[in-house]
C-alpha positions in Angstrom: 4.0 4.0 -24.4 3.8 0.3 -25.4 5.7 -2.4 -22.8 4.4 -5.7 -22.1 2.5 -4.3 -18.9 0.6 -2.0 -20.9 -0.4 -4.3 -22.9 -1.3 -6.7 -20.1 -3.2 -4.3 -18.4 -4.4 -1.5 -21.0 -3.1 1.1 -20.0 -1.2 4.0 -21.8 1.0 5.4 -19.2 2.6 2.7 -17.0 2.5 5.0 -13.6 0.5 2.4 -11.3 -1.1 4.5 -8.2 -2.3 2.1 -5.3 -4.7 3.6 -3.5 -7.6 2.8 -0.6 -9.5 5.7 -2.5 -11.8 5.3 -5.0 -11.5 9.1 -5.9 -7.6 8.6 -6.0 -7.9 5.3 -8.7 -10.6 7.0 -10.9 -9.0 10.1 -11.3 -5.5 8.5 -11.9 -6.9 5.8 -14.2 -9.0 8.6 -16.1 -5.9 10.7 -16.8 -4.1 7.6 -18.2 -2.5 6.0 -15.9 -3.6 2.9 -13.9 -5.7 2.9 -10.5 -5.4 0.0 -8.0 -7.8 0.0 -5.3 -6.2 -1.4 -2.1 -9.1 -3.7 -0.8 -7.9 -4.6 2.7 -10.3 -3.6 4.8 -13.1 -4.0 2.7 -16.0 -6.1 3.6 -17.3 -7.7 0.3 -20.9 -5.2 0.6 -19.1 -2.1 0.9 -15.7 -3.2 -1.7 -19.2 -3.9 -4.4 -20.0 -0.3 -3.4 -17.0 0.7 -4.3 -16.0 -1.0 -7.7 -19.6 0.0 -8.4 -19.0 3.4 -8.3 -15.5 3.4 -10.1 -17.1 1.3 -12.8 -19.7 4.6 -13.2 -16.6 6.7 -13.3 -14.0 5.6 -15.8 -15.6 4.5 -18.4 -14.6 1.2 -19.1 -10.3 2.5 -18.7 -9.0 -0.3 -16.8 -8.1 -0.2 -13.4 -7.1 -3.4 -10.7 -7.4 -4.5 -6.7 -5.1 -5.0 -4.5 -6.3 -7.5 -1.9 -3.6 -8.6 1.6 -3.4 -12.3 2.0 -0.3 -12.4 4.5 1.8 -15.7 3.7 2.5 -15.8 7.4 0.4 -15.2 10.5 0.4 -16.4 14.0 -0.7 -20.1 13.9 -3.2 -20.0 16.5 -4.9 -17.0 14.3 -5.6 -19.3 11.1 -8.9 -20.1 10.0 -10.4 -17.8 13.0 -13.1 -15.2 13.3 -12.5 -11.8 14.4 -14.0 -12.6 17.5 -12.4 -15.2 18.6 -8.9 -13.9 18.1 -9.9 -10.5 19.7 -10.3 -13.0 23.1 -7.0 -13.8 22.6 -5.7 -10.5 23.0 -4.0 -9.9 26.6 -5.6 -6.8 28.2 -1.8 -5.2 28.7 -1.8 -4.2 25.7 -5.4 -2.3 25.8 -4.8 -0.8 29.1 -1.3 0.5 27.3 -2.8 1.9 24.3 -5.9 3.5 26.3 -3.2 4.8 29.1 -1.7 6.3 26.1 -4.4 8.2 24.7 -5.5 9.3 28.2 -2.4 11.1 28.1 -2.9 12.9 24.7 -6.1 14.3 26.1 -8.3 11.3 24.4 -11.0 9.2 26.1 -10.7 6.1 25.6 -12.4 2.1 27.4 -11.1 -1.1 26.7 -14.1 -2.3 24.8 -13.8 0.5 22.1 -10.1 -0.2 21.5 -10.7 -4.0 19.7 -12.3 -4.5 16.2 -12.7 -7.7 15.1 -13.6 -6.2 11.6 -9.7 -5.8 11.4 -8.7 -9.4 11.6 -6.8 -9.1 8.0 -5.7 -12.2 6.5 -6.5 -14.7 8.8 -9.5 -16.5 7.2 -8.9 -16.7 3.7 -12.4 -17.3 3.0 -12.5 -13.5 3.2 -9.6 -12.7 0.3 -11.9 -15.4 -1.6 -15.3 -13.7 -1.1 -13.2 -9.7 -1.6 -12.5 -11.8 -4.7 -16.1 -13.1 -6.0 -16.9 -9.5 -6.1 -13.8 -8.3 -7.4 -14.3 -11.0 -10.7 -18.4 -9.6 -11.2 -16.2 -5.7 -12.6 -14.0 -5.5 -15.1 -10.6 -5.3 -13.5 -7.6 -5.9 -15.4 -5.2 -6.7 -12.4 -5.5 -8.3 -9.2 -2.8 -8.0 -6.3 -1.5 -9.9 -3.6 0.6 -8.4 -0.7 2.9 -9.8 2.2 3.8 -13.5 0.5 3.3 -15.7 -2.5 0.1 -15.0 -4.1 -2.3 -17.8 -3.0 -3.2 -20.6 -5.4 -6.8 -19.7 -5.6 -6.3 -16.5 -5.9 -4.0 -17.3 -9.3 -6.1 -20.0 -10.3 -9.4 -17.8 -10.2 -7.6 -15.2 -11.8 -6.5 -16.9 -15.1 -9.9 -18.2 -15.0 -11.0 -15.0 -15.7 -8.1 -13.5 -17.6 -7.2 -11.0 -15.2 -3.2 -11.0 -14.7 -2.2 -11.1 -10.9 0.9 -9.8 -9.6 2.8 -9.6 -6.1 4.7 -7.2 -4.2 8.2 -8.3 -3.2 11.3 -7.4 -1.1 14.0 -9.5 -1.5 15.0 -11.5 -5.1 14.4 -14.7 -3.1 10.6 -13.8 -2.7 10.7 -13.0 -6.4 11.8 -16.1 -7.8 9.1 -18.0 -5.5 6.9 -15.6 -7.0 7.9 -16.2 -10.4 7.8 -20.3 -10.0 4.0 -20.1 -8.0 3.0 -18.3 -11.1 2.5 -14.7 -11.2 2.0 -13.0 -14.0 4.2 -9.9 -12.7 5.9 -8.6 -10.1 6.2 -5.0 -7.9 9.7 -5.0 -6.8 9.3 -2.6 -3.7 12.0 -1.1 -1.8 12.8 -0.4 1.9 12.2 3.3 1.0 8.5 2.2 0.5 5.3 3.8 2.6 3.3 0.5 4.8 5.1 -3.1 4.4 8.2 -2.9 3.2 11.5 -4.9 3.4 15.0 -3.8 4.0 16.6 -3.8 0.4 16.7 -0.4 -1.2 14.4 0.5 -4.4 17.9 1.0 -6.2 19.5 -2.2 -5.9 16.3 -4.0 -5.9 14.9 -3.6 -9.0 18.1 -4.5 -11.1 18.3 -7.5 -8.5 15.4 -9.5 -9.2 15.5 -8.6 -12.8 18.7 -10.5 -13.0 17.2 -12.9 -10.8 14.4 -14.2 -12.2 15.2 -14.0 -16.4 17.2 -17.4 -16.3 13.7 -18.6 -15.3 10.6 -16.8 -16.9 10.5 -13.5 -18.3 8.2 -11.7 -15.8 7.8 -8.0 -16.2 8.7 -5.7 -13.2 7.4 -2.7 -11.8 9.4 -0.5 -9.2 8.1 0.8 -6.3 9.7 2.5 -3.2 10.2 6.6 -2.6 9.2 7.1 -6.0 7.6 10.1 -6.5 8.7 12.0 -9.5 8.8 11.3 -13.1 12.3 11.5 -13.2 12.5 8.5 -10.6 10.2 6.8 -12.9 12.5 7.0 -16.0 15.8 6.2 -13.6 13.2 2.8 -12.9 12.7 2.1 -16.2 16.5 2.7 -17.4 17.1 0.2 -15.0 15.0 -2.3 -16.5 11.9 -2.0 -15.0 8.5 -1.4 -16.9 6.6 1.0 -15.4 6.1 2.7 -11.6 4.3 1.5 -8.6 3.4 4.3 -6.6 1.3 4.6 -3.2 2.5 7.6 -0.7 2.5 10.3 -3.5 -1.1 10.0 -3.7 -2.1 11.1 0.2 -1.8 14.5 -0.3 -3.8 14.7 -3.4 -7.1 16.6 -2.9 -9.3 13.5 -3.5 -7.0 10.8 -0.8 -8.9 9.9 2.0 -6.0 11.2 4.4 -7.1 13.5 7.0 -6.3 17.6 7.0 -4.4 17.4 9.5 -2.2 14.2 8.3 -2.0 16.2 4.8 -0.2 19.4 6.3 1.7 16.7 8.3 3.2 15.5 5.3 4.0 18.7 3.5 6.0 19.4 6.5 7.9 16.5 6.8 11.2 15.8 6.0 12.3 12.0 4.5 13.7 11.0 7.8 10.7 11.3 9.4 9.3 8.1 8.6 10.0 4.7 10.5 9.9 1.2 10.0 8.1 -0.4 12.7 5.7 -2.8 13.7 4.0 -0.8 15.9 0.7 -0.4 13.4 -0.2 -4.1 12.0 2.3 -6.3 13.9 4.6 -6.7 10.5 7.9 -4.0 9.5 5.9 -0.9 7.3 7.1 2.5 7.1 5.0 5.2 8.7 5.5 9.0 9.3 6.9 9.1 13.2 4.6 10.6 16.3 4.4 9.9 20.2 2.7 6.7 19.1 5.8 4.9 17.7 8.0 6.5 20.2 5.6 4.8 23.4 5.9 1.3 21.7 9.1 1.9 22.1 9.5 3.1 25.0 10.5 1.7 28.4 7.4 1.0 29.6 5.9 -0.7 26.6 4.8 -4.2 26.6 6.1 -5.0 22.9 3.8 -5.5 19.7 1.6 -8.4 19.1 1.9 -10.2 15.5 -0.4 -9.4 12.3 -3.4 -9.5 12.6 -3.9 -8.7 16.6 -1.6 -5.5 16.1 -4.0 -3.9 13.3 -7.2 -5.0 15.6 -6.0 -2.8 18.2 -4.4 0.2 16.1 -7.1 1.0 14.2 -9.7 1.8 16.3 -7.0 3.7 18.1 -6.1 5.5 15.0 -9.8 6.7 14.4 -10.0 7.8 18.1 -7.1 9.7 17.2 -7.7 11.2 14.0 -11.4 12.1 15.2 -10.4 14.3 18.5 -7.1 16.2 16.2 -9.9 17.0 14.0 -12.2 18.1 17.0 -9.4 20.9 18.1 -7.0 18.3 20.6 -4.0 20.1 20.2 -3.0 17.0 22.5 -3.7 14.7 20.1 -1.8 15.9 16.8 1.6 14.2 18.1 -0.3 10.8 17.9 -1.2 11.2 14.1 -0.2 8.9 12.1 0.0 7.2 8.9 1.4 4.8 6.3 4.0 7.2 3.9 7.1 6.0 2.2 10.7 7.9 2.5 9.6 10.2 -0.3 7.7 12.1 1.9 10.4 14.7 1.8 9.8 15.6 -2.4 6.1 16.6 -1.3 5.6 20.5 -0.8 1.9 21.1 -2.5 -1.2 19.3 -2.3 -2.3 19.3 -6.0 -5.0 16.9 -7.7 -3.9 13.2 -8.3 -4.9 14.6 -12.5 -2.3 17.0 -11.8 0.3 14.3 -10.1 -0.3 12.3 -13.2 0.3 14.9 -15.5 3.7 16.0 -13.6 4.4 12.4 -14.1 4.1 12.3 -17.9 5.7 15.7 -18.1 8.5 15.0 -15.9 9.2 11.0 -17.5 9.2 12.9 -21.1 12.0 15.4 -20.2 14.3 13.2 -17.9 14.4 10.8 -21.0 15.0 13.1 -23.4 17.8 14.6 -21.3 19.0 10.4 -21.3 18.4 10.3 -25.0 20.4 13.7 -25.7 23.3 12.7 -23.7 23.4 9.7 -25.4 23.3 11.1 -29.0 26.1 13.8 -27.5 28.7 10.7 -27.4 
């Protein structure tokens, strides 16, 4: 297949699979389509050891990064360590989360329950230093999430000849997008796993299409619920010029998704998952548990902003995830994770190969069916 995002990025199928697993972007990226690494998270030591080993496993097949510079966080958090905005968390909302866990049979003391490591996006001096590693391996794309895609970030990357995209809710963000200088865009629907907007994937796409061609012709990828090859042609009949793709991958064999969260998944049903704030402090979609349903709850003292809200879930979440996995029967209505509306079309855990391949198989005989119709007129 030959689009102007194939040719951008090398690839020969345009089904784009973000992923925090390396095992996840090798395989897809091995198979033919293209693997993004999400790097938030990453420190720069350990995201070296981990474009090391992808670089030992593909071959020289192109695959990108995804790094999260948030447009907007708190402005007391700007510029600060991890340290110094964990001081700045109120102790309400520790005594809430480890009053919570108490009560799903976890132990839990306020001075586990804070990781400064998790302080995402507020110094960009990180996202620049995730990126001076990121530009020493051959990557052929590099993301931005949650805003415009910061000056530096462009700048470096057209330095280097590396086309940088952005993620996008709404047409407005797209045609700031567009006029900052992205090379692409990832028109993501509400229906999407982690942040996501309201808009649906379906009126999305054509929407900032239409948008932004009076100003620069930008090619689109769509992202939201997708799952299927099938979804991917309907995408691409719409105008857009490949898939973006991140919950279909966490029940793959090689995600880094827990046992437990995998069976979760197969299980669920599309209205299972919420949009909350409940995880980083900013709207994503995540499958539901007693987590999000305390945060709600009477009792709760509210959500702090991005990035206090990850700094305090994630080291829950690990508690979590470590005593399900330790027999807590307790502790399986906390577990949690990031997963889109499309949730509901998962029933197997196959390899992410094999998701690939139903993705080419699928794409060929949806368009055919298009192409028949068509000729059947």
């Amino acid at each position: 297949m030959k689009n102007a995002l194939t040719e951008m990025t090398g690839c020969e199928f345009p089904l784009f699979a973000f992923s925090h697993c390396r095992d996840v972007v090798a395989a897809v990226t091995n198979a033919g389509g293209f693997g993004v690494l999400g790097g938030a998270g990453f420190t720069p030591e350990s995201l070296e050891q981990e474009l090391n080993w992808i670089d030992d496993h593909v071959g020289g097949k192109p695959y990108g990064i995804d790094i999260l510079v948030p447009e907007n966080i708190p402005a007391q958090a700007k510029g600060m360590s991890g340290e110094s905005l964990a001081a700045q968390i109120d102790p309400k909302y520790i005594d809430f989360t480890v009053d919570l866990l108490r009560k799903h049979g976890i132990d839990a003391r306020p001075e586990e329950l804070i990781d400064p490591h998790f302080a995402l996006g507020a110094d960009e001096g990180v996202g620049e230093a995730l990126l001076d590693v990121a530009f020493r391996h051959p990557i052929r794309m590099a993301v931005n999430a949650l805003g415009i895609a910061p000056q530096f970030m462009i700048d470096r990357a057209k330095k280097h000849g590396v086309p940088v995209g952005a993620l996008v809710g709404a047409k407005e963000h797209a045609l700031r997008q567009v006029n900052a200088g992205v090379d692409f865009l990832v028109a993501q629907g509400t229906e999407a796993g982690g942040h996501c907007g309201e808009v649906s994937t379906l009126v999305l796409v054509p929407e900032v299409i239409r948008a932004i061609r009076p100003v620069r012709e930008v090619p689109v990828l769509a992202a939201g619920g997708i799952m299927t090859g099938e979804q991917m042609a309907a995408a691409m009949a719409m105008g857009a010029q490949g898939v973006w793709t991140g919950s279909v991958w966490l029940t793959t064999h090689e995600a880094e998704t827990s046992e437990i969260f995998r069976d979760k998944m197969v299980a669920a049903r599309s209205r299972d998952t919420v949009r909350r704030t409940q995880r980083t402090g900013k709207p994503s979609r995540q499958l539901r548990s007693a987590w999000h349903d305390a945060w709600d709850g009477p009792d709760s003292p509210g959500t702090l902003p991005m990035p206090y809200m990850t700094m305090l879930s994630q080291p829950a979440f690990a508690k979590i995830d470590a005593s399900a996995a330790a027999g807590n029967t307790q502790a399986l209505d906390l577990v949690s994770y990031f997963v889109g509306q499309g949730v509901g079309l998962i029933d197997a855990r196959i390899s992410a190969t094999q998701v690939v391949q139903n993705f080419k198989e699928e794409f060929a005989d949806a368009f055919g069916g298009l192409v028949d119709t068509v000729e059947a007129e």
